[in-house]
C-alpha atoms as a printed R data frame, in Angstrom:
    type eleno elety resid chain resno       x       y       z
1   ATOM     1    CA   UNK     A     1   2.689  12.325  40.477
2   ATOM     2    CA   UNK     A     2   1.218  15.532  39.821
3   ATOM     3    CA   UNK     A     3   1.911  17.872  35.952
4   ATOM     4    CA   UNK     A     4   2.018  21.317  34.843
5   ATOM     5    CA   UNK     A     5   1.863  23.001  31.738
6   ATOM     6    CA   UNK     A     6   2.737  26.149  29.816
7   ATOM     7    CA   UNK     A     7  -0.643  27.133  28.981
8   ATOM     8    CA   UNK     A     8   1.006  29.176  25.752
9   ATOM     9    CA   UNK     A     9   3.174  25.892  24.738
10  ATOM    10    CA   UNK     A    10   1.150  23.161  26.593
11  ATOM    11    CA   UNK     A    11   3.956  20.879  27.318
12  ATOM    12    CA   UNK     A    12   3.419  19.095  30.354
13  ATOM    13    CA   UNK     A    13   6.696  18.472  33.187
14  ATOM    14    CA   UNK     A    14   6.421  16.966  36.351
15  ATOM    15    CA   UNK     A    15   5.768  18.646  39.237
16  ATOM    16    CA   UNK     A    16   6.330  18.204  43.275
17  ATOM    17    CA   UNK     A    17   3.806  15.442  44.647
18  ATOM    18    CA   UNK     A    18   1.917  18.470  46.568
19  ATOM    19    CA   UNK     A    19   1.309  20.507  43.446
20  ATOM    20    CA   UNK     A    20  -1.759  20.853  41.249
21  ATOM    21    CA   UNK     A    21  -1.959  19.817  37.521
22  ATOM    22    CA   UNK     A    22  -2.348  23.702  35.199
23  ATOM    23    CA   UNK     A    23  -4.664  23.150  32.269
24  ATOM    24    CA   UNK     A    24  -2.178  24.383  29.232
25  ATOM    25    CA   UNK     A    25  -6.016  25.711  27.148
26  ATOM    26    CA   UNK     A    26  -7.210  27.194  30.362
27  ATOM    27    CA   UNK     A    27  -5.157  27.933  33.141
28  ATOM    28    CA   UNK     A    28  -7.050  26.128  35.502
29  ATOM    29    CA   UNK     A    29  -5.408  24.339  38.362
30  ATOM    30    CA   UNK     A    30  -6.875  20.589  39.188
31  ATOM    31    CA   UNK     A    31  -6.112  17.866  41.432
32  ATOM    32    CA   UNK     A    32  -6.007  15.098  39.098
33  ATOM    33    CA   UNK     A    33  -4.154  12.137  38.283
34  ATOM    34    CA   UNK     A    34  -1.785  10.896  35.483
35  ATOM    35    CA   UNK     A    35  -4.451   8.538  33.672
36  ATOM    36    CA   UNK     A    36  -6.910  11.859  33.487
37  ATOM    37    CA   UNK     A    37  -4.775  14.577  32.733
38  ATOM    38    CA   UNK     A    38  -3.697  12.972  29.612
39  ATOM    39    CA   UNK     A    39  -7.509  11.998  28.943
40  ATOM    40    CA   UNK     A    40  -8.837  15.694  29.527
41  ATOM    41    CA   UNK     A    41  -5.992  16.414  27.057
42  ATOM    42    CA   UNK     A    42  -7.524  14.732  24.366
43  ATOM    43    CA   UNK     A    43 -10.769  15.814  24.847
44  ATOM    44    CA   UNK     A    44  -9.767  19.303  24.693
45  ATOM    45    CA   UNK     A    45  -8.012  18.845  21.622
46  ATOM    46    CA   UNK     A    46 -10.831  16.889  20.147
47  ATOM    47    CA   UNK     A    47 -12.782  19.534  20.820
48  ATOM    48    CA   UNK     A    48 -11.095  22.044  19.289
49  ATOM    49    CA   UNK     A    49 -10.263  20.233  16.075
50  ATOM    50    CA   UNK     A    50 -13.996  19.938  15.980
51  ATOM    51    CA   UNK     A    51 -13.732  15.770  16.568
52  ATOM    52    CA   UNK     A    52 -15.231  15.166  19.378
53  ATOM    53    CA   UNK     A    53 -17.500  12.480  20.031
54  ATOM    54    CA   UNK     A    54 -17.063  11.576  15.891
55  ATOM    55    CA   UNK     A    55 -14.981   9.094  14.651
56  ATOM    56    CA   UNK     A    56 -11.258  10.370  13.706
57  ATOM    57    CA   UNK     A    57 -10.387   9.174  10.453
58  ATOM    58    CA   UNK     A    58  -6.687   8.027   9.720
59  ATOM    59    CA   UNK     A    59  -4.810   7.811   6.428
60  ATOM    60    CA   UNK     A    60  -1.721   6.312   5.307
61  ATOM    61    CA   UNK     A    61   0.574   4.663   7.917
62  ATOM    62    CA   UNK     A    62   1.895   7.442  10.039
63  ATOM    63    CA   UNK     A    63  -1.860   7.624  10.834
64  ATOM    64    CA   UNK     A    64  -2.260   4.475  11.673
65  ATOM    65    CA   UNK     A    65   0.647   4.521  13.884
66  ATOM    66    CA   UNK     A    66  -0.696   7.405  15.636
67  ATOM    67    CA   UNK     A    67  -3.370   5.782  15.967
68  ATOM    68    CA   UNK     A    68  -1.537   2.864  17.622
69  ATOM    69    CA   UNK     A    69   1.011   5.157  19.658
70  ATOM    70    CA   UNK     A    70   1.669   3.435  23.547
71  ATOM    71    CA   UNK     A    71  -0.383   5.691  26.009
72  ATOM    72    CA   UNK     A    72   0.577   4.319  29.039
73  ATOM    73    CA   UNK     A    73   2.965   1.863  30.266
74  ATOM    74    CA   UNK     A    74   3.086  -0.170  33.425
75  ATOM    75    CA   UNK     A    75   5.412  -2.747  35.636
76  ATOM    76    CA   UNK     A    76   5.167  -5.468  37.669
77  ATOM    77    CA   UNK     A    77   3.131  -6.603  35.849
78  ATOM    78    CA   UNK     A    78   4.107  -5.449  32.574
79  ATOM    79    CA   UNK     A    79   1.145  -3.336  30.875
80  ATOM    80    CA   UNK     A    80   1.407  -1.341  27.655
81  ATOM    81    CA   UNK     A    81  -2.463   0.353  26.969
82  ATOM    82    CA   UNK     A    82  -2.231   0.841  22.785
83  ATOM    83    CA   UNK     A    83  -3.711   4.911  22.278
84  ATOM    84    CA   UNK     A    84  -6.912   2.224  20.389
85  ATOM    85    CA   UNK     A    85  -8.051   1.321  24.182
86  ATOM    86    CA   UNK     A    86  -5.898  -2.438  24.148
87  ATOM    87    CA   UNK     A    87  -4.040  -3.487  26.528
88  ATOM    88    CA   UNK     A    88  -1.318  -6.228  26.257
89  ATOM    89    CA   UNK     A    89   0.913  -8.229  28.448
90  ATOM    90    CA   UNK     A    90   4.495  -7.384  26.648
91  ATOM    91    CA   UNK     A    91   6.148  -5.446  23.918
92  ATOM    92    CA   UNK     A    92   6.313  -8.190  21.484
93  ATOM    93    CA   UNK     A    93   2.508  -8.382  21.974
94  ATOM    94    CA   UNK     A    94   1.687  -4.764  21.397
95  ATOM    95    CA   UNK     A    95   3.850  -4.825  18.726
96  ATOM    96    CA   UNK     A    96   2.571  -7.615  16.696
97  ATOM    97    CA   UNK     A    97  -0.848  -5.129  16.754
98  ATOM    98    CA   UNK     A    98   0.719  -2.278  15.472
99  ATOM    99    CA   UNK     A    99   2.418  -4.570  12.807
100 ATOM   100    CA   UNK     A   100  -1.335  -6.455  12.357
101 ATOM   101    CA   UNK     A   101  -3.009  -2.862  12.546
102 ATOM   102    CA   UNK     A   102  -0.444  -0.961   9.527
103 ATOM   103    CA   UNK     A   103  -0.623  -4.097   7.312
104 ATOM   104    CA   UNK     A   104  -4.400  -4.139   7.045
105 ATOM   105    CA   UNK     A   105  -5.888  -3.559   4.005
106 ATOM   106    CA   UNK     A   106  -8.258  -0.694   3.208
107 ATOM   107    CA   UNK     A   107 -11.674  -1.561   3.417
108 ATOM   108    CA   UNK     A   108 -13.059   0.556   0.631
109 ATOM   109    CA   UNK     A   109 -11.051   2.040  -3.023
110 ATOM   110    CA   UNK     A   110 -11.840   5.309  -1.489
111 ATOM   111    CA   UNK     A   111  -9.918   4.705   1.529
112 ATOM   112    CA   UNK     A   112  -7.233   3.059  -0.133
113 ATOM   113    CA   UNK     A   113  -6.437   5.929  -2.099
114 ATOM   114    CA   UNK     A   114  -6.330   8.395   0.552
115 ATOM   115    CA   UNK     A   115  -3.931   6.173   2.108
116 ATOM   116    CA   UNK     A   116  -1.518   6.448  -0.739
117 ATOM   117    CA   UNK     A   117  -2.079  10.409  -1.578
118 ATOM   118    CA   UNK     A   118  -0.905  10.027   2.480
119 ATOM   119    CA   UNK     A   119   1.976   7.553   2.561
120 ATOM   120    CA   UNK     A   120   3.403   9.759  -0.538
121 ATOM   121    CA   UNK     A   121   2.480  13.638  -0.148
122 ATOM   122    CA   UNK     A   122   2.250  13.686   3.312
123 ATOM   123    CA   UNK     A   123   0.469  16.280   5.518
124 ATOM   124    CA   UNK     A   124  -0.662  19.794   4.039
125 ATOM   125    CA   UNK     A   125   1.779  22.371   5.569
126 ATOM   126    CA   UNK     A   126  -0.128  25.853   6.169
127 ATOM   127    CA   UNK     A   127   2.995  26.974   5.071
128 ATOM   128    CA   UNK     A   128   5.156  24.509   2.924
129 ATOM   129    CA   UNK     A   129   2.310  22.919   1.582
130 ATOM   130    CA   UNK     A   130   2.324  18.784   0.672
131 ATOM   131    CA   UNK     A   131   6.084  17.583   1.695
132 ATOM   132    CA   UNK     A   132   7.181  16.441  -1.475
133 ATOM   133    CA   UNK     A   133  10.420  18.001  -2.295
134 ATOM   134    CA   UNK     A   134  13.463  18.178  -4.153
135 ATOM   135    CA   UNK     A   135  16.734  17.272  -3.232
136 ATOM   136    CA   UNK     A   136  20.074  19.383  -3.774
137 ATOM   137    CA   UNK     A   137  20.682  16.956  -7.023
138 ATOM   138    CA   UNK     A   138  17.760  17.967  -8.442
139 ATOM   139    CA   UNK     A   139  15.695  15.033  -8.025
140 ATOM   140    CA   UNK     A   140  12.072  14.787  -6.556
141 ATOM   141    CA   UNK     A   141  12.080  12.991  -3.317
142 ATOM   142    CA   UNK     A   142   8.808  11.506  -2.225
143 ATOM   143    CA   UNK     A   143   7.814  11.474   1.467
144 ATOM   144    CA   UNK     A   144   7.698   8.007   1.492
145 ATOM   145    CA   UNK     A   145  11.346   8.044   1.069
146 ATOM   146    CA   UNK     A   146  11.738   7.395  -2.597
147 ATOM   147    CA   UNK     A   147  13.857   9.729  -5.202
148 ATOM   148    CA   UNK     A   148  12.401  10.485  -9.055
149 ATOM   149    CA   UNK     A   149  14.559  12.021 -11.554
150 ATOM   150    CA   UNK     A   150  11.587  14.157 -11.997
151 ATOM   151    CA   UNK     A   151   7.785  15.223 -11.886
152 ATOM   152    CA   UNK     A   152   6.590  12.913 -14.366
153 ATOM   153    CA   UNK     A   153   8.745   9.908 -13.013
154 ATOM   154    CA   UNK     A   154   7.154  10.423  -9.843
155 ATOM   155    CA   UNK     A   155   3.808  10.889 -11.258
156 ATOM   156    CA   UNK     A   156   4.078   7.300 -12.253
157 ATOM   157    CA   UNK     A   157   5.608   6.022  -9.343
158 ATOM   158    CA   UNK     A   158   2.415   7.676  -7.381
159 ATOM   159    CA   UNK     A   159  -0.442   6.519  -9.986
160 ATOM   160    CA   UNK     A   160   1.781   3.210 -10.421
161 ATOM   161    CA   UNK     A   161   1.017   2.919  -6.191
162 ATOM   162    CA   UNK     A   162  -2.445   3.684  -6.728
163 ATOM   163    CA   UNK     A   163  -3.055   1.061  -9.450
164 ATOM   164    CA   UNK     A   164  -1.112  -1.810  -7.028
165 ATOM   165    CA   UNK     A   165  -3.310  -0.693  -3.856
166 ATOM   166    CA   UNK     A   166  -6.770  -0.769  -5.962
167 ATOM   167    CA   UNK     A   167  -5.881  -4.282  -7.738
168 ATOM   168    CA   UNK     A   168  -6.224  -2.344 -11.198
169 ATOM   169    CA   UNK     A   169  -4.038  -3.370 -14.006
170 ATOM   170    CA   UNK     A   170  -2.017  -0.528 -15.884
171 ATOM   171    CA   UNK     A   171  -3.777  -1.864 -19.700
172 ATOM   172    CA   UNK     A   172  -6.683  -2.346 -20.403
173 ATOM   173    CA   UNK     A   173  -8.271  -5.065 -18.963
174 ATOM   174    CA   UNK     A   174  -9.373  -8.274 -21.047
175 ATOM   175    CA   UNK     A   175 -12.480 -10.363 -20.794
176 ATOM   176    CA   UNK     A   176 -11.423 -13.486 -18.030
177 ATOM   177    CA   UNK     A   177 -11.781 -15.937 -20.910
178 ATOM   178    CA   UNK     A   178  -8.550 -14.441 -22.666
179 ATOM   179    CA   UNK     A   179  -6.827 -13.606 -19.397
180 ATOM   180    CA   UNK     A   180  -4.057 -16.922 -17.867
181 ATOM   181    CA   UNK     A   181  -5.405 -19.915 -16.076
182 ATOM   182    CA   UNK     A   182  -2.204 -20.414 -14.308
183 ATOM   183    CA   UNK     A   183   0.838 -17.745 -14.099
184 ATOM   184    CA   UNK     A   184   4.382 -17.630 -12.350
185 ATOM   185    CA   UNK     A   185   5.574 -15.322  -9.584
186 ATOM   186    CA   UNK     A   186   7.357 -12.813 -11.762
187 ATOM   187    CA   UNK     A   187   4.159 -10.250 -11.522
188 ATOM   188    CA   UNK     A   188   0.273 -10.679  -9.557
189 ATOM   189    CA   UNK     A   189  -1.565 -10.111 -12.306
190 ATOM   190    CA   UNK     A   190  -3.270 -12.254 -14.786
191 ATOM   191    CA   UNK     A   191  -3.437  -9.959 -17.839
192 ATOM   192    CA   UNK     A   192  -1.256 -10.980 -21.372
193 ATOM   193    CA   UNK     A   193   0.693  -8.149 -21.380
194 ATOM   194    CA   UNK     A   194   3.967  -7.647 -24.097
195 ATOM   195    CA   UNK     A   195   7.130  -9.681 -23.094
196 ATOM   196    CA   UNK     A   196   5.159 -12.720 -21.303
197 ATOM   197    CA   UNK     A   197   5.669 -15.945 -22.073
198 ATOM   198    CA   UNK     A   198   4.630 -19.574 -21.317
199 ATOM   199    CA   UNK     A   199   2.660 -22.435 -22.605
200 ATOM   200    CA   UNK     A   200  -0.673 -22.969 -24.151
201 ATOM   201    CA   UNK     A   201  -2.642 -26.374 -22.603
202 ATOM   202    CA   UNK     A   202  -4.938 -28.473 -24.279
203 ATOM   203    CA   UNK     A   203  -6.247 -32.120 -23.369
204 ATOM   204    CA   UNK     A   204  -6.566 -34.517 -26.693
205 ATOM   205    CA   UNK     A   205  -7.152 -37.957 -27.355
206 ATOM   206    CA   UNK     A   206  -3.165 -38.544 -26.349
207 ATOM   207    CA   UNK     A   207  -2.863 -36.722 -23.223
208 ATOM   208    CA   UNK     A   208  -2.272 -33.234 -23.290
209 ATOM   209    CA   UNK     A   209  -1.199 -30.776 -26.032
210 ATOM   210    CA   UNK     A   210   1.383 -28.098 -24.826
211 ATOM   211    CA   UNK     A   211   2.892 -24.962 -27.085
212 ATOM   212    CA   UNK     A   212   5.133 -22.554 -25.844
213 ATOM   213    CA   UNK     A   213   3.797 -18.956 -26.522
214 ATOM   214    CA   UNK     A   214   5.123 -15.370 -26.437
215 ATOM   215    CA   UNK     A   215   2.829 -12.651 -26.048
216 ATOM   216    CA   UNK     A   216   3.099  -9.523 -29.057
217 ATOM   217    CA   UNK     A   217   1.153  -6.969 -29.904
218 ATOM   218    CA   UNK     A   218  -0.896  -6.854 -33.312
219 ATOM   219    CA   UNK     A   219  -0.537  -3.506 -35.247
220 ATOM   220    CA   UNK     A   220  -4.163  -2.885 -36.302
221 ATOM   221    CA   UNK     A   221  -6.094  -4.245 -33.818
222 ATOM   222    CA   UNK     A   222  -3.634  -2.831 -30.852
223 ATOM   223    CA   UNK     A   223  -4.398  -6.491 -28.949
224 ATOM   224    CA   UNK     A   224  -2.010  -8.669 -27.312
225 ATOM   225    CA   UNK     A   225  -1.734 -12.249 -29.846
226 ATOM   226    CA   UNK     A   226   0.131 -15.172 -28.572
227 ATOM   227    CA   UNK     A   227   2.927 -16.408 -31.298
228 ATOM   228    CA   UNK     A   228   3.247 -19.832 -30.875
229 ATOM   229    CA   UNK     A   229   6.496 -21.770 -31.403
230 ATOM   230    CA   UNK     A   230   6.128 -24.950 -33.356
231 ATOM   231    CA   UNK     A   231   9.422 -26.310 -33.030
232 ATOM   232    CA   UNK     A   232   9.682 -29.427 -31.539
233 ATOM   233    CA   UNK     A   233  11.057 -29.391 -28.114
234 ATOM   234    CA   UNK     A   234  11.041 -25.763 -27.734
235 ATOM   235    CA   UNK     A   235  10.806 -24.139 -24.532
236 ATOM   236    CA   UNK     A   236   8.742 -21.340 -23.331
237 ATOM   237    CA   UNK     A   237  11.528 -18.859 -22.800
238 ATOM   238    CA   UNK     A   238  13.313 -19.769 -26.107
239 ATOM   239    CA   UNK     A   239  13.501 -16.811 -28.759
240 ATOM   240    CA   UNK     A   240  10.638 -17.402 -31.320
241 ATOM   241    CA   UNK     A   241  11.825 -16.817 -35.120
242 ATOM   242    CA   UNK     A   242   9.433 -18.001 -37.154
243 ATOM   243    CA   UNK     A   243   6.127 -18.421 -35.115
244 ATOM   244    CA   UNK     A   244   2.458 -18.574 -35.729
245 ATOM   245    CA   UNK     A   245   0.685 -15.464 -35.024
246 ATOM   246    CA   UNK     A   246  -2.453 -16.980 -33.126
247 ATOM   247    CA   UNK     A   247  -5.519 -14.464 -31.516
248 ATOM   248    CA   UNK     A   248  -6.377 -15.104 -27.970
249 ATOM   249    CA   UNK     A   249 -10.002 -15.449 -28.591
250 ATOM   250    CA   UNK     A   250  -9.057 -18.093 -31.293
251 ATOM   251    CA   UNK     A   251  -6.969 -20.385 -28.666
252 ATOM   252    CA   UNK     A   252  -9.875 -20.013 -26.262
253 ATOM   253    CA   UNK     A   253 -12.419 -20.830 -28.535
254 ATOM   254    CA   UNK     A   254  -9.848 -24.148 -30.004
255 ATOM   255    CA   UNK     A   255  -9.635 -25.249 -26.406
256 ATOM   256    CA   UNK     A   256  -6.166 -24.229 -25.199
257 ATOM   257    CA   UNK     A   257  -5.846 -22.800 -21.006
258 ATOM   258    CA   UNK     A   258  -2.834 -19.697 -21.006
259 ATOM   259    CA   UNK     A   259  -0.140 -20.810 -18.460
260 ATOM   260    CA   UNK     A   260   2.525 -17.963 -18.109
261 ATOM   261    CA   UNK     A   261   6.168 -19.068 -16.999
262 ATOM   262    CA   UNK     A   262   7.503 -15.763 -17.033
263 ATOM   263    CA   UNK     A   263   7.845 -12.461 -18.193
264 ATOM   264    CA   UNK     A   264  10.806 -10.378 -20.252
265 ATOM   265    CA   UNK     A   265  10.394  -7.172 -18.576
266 ATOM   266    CA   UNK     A   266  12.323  -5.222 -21.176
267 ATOM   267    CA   UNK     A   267   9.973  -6.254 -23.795
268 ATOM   268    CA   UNK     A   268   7.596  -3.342 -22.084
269 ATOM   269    CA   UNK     A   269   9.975  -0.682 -21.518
């Protein structure tokens, strides 16, 4: 099959079998086929973006999926060629890569931030500039899809993004020896933060020694303390009313591991 195209638009449409393939950034006419028409394509846009022969770097996932796009499908057998150069045998195949190839992890901070500033501004319009916007109720919509009730709401849900992608807490980080030996599902990190709570283990002479904690902050130092609930057969999630304000550090040094069960998320709003 043979293609033209505008050379002011450069969309390419099918043309008679007899006919010539127009370059759309030249005008030339060429006797080509499919496979290299699309390939001369690229180069010439390569070139002009100043890319060629340099490696293209992609942020966020539409560039990934761009990266990823089908460039050429084929039957009997069934071939789909991924725009990367692979080739696989069906569309469940090809699209376990794409899947594989978006949920990858950055493999430096740096990158990992440009794919967020990507996922969440989106391109730089020449004209509209980054496509964050604001919809008719007055709320800032975020072009991953999300909706703020304003700047500095999204401002956190951006930085908030950031942190998660770059493993970084959101408080100040603690030395590992005050930090849980065990925690539950209810958040990834390991840092006592306000609102946690859970048990402090300690092997003695009778087995093993177990308190139930909550984690508070202490006024003049402006650290997290555990306050430990004495009662006998209290639980870890119970309400604590007249505890034993105990410093990290202190259980550490006395010989007690922090296991967190959970985590009262209103205690941090």
């Amino acid at each position: 099959m043979r293609f033209t195209a505008s050379p002011v638009g450069g969309r390419i449409t099918p043309l008679p079998s007899n006919e010539f393939y127009q370059s759309p950034f030249d005008g030339r006419w060429v006797d080509v086929d499919e496979a290299e028409v699309f390939r001369l394509i690229d180069m010439q846009r390569e070139r002009i973006s100043g890319t060629h022969g340099k490696a293209v770097p992609v942020d966020g996932k539409c560039g990934k999926l761009k990266m990823h796009e089908t460039k050429l499908i084929e039957f009997n057998p069934t071939k789909i060629v991924c725009a990367c150069g692979m080739a696989f045998p069906s569309w469940e195949a090809y699209g376990t890569h794409v899947d594989d190839a978006i949920a990858a992890p950055a493999e430096t901070s740096t990158q990992t931030v440009c794919d967020v500033l990507a996922d969440h501004l989106g391109d730089l319009d020449m004209e509209f500039g980054f496509h964050v916007s604001y919809t008719d109720r007055g709320r800032v919509r975020c072009d991953c899809g999300g909706e703020y009730n304003d700047l500095h709401a999204w401002r956190v849900h951006v930085a908030e993004t950031l942190l998660k992608g770059l493993n970084v807490p959101d408080s100040p980080s603690l030395p590992f020896c005050l930090t849980y030996d065990d925690w539950d599902d209810s958040s990834e990190d390991n840092q006592p933060q306000v609102g946690d709570y859970g048990v402090a283990i300690r092997e003695n002479a009778h087995g093993q020694e177990e308190i139930p904690f909550h984690i508070e902050w202490e006024g003049h130092t402006g650290l997290p303390v555990a306050c430990l609930n004495m009662r006998l057969y209290a639980k870890p999630e119970d309400d604590i009313e007249d505890g034993q304000y105990v410093s990290l550090f202190q259980l550490y040094l006395d010989g007690f591991l922090l296991s967190r069960t959970g985590r009262k998320w209103n205690e941090n709003e």
